[in-house]
C-alpha positions in Angstrom: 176.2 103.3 61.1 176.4 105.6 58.2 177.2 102.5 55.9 174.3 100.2 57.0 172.0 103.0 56.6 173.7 103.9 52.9 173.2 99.9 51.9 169.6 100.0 53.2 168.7 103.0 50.9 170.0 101.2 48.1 168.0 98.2 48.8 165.2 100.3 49.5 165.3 102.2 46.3 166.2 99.0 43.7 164.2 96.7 45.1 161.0 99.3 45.4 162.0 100.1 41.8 161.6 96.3 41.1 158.6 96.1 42.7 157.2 98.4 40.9 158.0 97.1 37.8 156.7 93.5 38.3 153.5 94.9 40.2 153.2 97.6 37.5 152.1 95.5 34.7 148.8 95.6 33.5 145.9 93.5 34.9 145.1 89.9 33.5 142.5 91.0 30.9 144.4 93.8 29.5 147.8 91.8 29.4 149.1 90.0 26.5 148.6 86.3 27.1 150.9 83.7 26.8 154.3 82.8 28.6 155.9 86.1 27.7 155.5 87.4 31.5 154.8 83.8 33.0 157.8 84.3 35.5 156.4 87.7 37.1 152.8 86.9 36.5 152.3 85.8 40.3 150.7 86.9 43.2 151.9 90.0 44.7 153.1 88.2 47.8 155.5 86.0 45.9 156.8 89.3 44.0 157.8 90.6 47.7 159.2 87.6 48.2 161.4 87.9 45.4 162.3 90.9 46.5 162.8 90.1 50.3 165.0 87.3 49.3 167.2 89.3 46.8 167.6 91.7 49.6 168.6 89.0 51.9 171.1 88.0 49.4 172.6 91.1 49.2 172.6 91.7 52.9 174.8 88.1 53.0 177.0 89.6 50.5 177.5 93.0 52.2 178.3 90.6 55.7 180.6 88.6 53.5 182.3 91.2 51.7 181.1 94.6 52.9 181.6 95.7 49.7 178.6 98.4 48.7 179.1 97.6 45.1 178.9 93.9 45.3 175.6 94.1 47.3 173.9 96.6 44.8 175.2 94.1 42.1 173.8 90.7 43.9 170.5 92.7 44.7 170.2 93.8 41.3 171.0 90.7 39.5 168.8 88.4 41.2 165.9 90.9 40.7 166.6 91.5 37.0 168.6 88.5 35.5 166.3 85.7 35.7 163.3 87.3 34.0 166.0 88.4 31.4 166.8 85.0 30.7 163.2 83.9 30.8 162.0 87.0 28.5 165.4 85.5 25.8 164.4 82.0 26.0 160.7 82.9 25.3 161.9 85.5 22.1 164.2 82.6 20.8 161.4 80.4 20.9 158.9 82.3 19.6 161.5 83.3 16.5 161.5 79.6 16.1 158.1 78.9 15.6 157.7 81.9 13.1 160.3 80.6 11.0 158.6 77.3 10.9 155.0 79.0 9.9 155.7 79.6 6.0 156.8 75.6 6.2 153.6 74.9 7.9 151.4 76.6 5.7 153.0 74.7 2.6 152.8 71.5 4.5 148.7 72.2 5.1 148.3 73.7 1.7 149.6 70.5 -0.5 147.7 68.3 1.6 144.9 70.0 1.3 145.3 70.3 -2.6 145.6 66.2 -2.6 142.4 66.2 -1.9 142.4 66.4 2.6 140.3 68.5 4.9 141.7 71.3 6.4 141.7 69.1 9.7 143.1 66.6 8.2 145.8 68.5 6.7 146.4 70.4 10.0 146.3 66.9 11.5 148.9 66.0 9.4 151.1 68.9 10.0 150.6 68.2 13.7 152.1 64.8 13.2 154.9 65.2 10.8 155.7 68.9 11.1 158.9 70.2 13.2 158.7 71.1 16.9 157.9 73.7 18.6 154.8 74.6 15.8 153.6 71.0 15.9 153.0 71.4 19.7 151.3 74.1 19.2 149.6 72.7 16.7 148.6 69.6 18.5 147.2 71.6 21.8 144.9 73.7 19.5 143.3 70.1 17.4 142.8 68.9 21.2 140.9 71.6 21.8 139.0 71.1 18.9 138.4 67.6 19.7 137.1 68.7 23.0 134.1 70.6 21.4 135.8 73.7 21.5 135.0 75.6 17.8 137.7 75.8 15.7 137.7 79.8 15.1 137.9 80.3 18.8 141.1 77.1 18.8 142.3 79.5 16.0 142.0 82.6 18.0 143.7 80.9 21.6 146.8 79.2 19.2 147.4 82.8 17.9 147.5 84.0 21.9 149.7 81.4 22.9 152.4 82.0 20.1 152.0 85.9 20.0 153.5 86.8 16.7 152.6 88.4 13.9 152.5 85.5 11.4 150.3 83.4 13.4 147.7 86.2 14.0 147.9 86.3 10.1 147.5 82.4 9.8 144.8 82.1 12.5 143.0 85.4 10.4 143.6 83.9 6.8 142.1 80.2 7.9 138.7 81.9 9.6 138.1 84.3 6.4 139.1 81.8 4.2 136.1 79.2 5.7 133.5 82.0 6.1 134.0 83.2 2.6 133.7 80.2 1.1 137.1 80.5 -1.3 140.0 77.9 -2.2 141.7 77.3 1.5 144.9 75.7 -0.7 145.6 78.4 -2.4 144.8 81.3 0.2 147.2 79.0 2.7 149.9 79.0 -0.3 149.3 82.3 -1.3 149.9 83.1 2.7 153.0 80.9 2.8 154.7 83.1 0.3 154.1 86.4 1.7 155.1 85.7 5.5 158.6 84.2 4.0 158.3 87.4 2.1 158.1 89.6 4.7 160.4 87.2 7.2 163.3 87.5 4.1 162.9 91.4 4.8 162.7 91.5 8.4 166.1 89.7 8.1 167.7 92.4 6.1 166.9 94.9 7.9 168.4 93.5 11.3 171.1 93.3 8.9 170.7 96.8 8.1 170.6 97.6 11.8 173.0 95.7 13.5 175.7 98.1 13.5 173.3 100.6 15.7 172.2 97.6 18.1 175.8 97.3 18.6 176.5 100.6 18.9 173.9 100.8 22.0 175.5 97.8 23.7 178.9 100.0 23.1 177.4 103.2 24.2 175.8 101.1 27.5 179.2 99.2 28.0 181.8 102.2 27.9 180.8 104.4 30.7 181.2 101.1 33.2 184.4 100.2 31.7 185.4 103.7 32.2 184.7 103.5 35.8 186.1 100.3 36.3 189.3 101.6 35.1 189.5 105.0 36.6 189.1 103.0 40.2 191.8 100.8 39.4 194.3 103.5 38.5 192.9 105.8 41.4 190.8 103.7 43.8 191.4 107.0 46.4 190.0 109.4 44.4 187.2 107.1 43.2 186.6 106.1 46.5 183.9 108.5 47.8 181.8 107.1 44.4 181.3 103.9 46.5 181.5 105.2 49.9 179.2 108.1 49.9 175.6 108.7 49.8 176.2 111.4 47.3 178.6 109.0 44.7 175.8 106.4 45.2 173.5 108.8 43.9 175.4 109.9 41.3 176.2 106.3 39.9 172.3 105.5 40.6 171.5 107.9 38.1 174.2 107.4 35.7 172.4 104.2 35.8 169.4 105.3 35.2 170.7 107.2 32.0 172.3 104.7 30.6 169.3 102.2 30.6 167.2 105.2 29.3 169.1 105.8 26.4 170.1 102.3 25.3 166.1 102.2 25.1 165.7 105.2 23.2 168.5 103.8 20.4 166.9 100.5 20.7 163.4 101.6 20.1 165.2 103.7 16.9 166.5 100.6 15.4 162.9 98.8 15.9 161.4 99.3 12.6 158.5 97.2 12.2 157.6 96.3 8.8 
């Protein structure tokens, strides 16, 4: 009885903690748009689900195996993992699309100095420019062929993507046209700082890679530890995984653990 009610604590406690996380996150308006969040951007009721069907998961496993470790482990990678893998494809995409932008801006610049519209020459980039930024591109000249003002197209391309550089492009285009100056050259001009400032974003994850790793090492070592200690002792490592106390312990270890490799992670995010 003691067991059942030790693996219903656990559930209880991650997936409430999970829970709170995805119903935590700020309402629509105040919330970053784009995909970034598309995967836990649903009604609460589904986000229960989520966690109702991890839990039943991890129930399966603890019938299966009636291991306590495999069940926390089930519960909490079917809570976490696929929003992690969401959250890297998104990033990798997005890293993409800036590294295209100083490309982009070239592309529009030297049409636009042969003598073509800035539509035209976004058109054109649209058209011959490399994917993922020319889908991007093509959604926001839809728009503008739906009557929808290009300033505002600008501004909802710059929400989708969600970087830096295209908040700079999307800024640079509408000054540039309410000014009145030499779009070309302002575009070129543009093109040549953001690979500027990509060139030194690139040497400093250079610079900082040694500390990223460093956290992952720091993260890794205390599980490895324990994974090695119950191997050459599983008796005396036994009330760890057996005991509301060693759950609580390793809970918090946990806990710890993600709380520092944030800490060194948020040190080695220098934002230039």
């Amino acid at each position: 009885m003691s067991e059942y009610l030790l693996i219903g604590t656990v559930a209880l406690i991650v997936g409430g903690a999970a829970y709170l996380v995805l119903a935590g996150a700020p309402p629509a308006a105040e919330r970053p748009a784009g995909p970034k969040r598309a995967l836990v951007q649903m009604l609460p009721g589904r986000r229960v689900l989520i966690v109702l069907g991890a839990a039943a998961a991890a129930g399966i496993v603890w019938i299966v195996t009636e291991h306590p470790l495999m069940c926390f482990l089930t519960l909490t990678g079917l809570i976490v993992i696929p929003n992690k893998i969401y959250a890297h494809l998104y990033r990798k995409r997005i890293a993409l699309i800036d590294g295209q932008v100083p490309d982009m801006l070239a592309m529009a610049a030297g049409a636009m100095s042969a003598g073509a519209s800035l539509m035209s020459a976004l058109e054109s980039v649209a058209r011959d420019g490399p994917a993922p930024i020319k889908l991007e591109l093509d959604m926001m000249l839809r728009e503008v062929r739906l009557g929808i003002d290009l300033d505002l197209a600008l501004d909802h391309l710059a929400a989708r993507v969600k970087s830096a550089e295209m908040i700079m492009v999307a800024a640079a285009i509408k000054i540039a046209r309410e000014s009145g100056g030499n779009l070309s050259e302002s575009l070129e001009k543009l093109s040549r700082a953001v690979r500027d400032r990509q060139n030194m974003e690139k040497k400093i994850l250079a610079l900082t890679a040694q500390g990223r790793m460093q956290a992952l090492a720091m993260a890794a070592l205390p599980f490895f530890l324990l994974y090695a200690l119950f191997q050459l002792d599983p008796i005396a490592m036994g009330p760890m995984f057996h005991t509301v106390a060693g759950w609580a312990v390793f809970l918090g270890v946990c806990f710890w653990i993600f709380v520092g490799h944030k800490i060194i992670k948020k040190i080695m995010d220098i934002d230039i």
